[in-house]
SELO-762924 format. One record per residue: x, y, z negated of N, C-alpha, C in turn; residue in one letter. Coordinates in steps of 0.05 Angstrom, whole numbers, plus 32768, in hexadecimal, padded with zeros to 4 digits. Layout:
BEGIN
XYZXYZXYZA;...
# end
This chain:
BEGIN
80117FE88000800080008000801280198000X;80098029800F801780448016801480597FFFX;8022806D7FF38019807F7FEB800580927FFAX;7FFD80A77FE77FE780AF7FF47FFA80CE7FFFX;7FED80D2800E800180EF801E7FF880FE8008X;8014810B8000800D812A7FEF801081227FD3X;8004810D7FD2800880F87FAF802780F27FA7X;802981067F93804B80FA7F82805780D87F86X;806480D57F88807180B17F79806B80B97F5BX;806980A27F518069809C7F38808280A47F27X;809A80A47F3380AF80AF7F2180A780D37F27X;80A780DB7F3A809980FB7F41807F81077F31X;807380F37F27806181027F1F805E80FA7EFAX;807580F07EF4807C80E17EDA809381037ED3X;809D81057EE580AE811F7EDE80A2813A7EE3X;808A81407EED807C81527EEE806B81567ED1X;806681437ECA805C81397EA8807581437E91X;807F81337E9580A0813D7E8780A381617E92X;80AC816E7EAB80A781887EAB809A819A7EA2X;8078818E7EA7806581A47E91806D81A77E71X;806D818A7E648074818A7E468089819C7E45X;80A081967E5580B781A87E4B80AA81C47E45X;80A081CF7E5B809E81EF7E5E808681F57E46X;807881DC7E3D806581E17E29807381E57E09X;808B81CF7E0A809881D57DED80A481EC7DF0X;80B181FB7E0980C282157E0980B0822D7DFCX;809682317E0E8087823C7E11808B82477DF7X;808582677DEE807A82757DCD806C826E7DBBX;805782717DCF8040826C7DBF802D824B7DCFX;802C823D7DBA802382267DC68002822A7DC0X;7FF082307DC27FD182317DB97FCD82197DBCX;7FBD82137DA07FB681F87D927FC481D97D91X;7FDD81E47D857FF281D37D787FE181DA7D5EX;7FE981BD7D507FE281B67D347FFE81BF7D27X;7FF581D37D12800681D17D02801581C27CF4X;803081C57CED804081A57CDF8033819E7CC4X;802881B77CB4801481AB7C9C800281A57C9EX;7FED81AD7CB87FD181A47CBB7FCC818C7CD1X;7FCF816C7CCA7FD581577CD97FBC81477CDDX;7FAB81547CCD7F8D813C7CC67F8681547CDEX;7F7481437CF37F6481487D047F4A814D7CF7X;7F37816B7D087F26816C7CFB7F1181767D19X;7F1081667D257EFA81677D3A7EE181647D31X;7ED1817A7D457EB581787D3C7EA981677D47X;7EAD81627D697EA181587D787EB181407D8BX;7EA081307D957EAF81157DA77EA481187DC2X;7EAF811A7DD37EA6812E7DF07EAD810E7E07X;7E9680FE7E0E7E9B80E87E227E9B80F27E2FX;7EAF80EF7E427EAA80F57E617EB380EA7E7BX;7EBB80F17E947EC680E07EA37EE680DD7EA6X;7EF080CB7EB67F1080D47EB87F1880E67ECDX;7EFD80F57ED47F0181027EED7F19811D7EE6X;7F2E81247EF57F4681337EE77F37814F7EF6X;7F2281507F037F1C81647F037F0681787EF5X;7EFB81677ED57EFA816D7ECC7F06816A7EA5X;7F1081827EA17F2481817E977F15818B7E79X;7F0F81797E6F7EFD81707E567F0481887E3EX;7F1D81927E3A7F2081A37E207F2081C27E28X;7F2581C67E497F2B81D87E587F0C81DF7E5DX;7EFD81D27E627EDE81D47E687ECA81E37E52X;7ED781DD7E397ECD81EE7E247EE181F87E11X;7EEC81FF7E167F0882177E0D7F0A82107DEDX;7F1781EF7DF47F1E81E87DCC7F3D81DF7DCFX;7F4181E97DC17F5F81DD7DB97F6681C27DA8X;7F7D81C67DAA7F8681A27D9B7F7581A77D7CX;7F6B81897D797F5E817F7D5F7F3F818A7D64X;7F38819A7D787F1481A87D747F0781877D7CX;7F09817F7D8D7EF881717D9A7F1181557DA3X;7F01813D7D9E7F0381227DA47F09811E7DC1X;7F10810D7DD87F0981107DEF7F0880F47DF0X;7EF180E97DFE7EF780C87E0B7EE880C27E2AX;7EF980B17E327EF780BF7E557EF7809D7E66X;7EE080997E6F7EE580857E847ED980897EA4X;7EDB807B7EAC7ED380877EC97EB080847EC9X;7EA280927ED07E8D809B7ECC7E7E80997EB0X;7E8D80A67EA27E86809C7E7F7E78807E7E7FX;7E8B806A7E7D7E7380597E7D7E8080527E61X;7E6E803D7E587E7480337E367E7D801D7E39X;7E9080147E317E9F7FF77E347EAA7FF67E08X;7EBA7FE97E057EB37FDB7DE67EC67FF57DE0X;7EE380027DF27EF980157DEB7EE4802A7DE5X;7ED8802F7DF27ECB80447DF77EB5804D7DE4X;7EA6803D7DD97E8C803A7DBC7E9F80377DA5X;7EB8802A7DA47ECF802F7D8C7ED480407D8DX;7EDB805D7D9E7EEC80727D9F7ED680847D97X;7EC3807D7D9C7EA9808D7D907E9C80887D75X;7E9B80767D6B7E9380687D567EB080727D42X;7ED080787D477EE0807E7D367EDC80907D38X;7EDA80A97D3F7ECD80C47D477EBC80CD7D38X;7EA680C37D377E9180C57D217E9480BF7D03X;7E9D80A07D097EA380977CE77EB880A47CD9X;7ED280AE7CE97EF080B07CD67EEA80CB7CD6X;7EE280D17CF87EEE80F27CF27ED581047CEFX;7EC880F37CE77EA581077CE07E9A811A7CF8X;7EA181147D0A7E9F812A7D297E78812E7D1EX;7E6F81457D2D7E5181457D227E3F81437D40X;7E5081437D577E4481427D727E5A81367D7EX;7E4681277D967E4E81127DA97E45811C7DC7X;7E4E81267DD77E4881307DE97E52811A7DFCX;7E3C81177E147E4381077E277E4381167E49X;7E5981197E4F7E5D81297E657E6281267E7CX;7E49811E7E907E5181147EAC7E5C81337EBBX;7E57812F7ED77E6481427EE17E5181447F07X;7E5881577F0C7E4E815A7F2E7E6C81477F40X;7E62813A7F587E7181297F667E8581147F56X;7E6D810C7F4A7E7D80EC7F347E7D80DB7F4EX;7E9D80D47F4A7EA780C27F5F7EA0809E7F52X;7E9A80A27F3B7E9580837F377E7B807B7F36X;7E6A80967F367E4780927F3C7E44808C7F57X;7E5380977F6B7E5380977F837E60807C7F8EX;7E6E806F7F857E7080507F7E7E5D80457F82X;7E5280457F637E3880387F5D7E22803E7F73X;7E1B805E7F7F7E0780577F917E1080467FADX;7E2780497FB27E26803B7FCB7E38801E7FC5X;7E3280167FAF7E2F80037FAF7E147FED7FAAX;7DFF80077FA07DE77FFC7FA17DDE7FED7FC1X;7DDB800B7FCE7DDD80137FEA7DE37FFD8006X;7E037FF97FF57E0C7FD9800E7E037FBC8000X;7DFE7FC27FE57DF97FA27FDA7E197F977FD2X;7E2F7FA47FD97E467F9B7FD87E537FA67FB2X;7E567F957FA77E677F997F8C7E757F957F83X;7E8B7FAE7F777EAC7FA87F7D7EAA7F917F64X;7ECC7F807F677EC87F6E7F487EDB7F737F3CX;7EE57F667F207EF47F727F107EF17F827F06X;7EFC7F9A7EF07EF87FAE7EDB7EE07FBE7EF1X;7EEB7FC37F0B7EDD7FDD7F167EC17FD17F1CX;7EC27FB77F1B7EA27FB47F1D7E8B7FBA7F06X;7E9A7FBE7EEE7E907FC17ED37E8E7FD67ED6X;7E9F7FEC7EDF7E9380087EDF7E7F80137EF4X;7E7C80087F0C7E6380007F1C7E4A7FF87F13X;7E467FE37F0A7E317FD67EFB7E267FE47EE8X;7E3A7FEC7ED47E2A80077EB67E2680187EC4X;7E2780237EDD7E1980397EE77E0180307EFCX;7DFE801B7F047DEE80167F1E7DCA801E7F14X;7DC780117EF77DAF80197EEA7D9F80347EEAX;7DB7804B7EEC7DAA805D7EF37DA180647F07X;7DB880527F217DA780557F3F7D8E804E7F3AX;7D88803D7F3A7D6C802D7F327D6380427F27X;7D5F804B7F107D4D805C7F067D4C80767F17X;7D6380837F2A7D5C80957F337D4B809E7F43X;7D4280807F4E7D32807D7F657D30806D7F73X;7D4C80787F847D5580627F9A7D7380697FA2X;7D7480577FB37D9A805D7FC27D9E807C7FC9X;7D7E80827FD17D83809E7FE47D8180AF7FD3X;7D8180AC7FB47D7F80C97FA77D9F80D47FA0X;7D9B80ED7F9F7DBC80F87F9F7DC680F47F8AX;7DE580F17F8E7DF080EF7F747DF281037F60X;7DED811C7F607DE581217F497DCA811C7F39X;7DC381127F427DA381147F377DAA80E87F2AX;7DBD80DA7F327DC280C87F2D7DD180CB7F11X;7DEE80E57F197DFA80E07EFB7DE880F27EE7X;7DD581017EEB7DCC810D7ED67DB280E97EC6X;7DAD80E67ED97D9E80C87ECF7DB380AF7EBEX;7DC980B87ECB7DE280A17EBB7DEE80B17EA3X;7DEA80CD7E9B7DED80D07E877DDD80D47E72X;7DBE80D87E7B7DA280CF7E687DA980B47E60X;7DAD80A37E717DAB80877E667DCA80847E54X;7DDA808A7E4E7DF2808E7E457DEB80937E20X;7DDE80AE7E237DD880BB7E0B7DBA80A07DFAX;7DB7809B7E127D9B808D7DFE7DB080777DF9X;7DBE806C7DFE7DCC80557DF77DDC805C7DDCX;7DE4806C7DE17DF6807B7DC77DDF80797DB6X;7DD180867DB37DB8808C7DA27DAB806F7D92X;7DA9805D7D9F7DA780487D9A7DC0803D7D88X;7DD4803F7D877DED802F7D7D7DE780317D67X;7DEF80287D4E7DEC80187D317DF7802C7D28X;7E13802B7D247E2480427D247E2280627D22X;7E0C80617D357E0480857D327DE3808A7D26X;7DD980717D247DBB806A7D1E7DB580817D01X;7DC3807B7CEF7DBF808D7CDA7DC3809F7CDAX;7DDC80AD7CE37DE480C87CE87DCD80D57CFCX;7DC880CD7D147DB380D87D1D7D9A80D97D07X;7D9780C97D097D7480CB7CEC7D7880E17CDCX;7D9080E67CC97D9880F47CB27D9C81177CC1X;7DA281157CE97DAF812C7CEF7DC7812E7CE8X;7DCF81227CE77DF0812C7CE07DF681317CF0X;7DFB811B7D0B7E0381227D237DEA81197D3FX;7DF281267D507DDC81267D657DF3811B7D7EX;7DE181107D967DF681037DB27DE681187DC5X;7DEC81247DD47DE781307DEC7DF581287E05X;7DE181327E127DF181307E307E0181487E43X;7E0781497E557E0F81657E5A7E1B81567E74X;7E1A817A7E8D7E28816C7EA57E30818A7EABX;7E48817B7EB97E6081927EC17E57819A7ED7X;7E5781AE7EE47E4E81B87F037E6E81C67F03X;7E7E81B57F177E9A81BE7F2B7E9281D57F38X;7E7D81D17F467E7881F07F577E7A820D7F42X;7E7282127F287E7582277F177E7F82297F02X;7E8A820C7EEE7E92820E7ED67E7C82067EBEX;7E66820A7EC07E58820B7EB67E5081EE7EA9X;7E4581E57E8D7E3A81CC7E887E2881D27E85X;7E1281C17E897DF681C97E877DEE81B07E75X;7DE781BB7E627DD881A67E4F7DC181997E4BX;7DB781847E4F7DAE81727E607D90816A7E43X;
# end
């Protein structure tokens, strides 16, 4: 398999990683470094979302290190890493919101629809993230409904799943903490809460 034109090598883009950090330890002023006495994390919130790098989860709502949790799979789907990373979130670090955050042009919803579409289903891990999403094709309608109107349906069904979990059962009852949904629009910045 070829690289992709324009795409780093792996040693190229392993030292572009290494480059930023450097210029980030040089840098004056670092905004939201943890202080060397203040080491206990004290996030409010656990923000699911996709691994899409174009949206850039802490950058999206202007928090710095320790505000907010982040856990990221490709089209938020829930796999066992993923309900642990959330479930430690809640239990250790008392977060009081769970925000679940699809996005406009989800490349792994767009999977899922045309995979509804051909009948064809990838296998292996990527078929698992296919399949947790195909349900909402189904609910959206049909093959032909657009994908946003699919991932805003795959992240309703997301939050009710959360909602349901054992784990957050009380805290929701009591209010402590609440699950929302929320979707990123690329075209303006904006999340719209769902």
């Amino acid at each position: 398999m070829s690289p992709s034109v324009g795409r780093p090598s792996p040693d190229e883009a392993l030292a572009r990683l290494r480059a930023g950090n450097f210029r980030f330890t040089l840098s004056g002023s670092r905004p939201g470094l943890v202080p060397a006495g203040d080491r206990q994390p004290r996030p409010y919130a656990v923000i699911v979302g996709c691994i899409d790098a174009r949206v850039p989860v802490e950058a999206v709502f202007e928090q710095g290190v320790g505000a907010v949790c982040v856990v990221r799979s490709a089209g938020h789907t829930l796999d066992r890493a993923v309900v642990g990373s959330i479930d430690f979130a809640v239990t250790e670090l008392k977060v009081s919101l769970v925000v679940v955050l699809g996005h406009q042009d989800c490349l792994a919803v767009g999977a899922a629809i045309e995979s509804v579409r051909t009948g064809r289903r990838p296998i292996g891990p990527r078929g698992f993230l296919v399949e947790e999403i195909i349900p909402a094709v189904s609910e959206a309608g049909s093959t032909g409904a657009g994908l946003d109107l699919v991932a805003r349906v795959h992240v309703r069904r997301t939050v009710a799943r959360l909602k349901q979990a054992d784990y957050l059962a009380e805290g929701i009852a009591a209010r402590r903490i609440d699950v929302v949904g929320a979707v990123y629009r690329m075209d303006n910045g904006q999340v719209e809460v769902l």
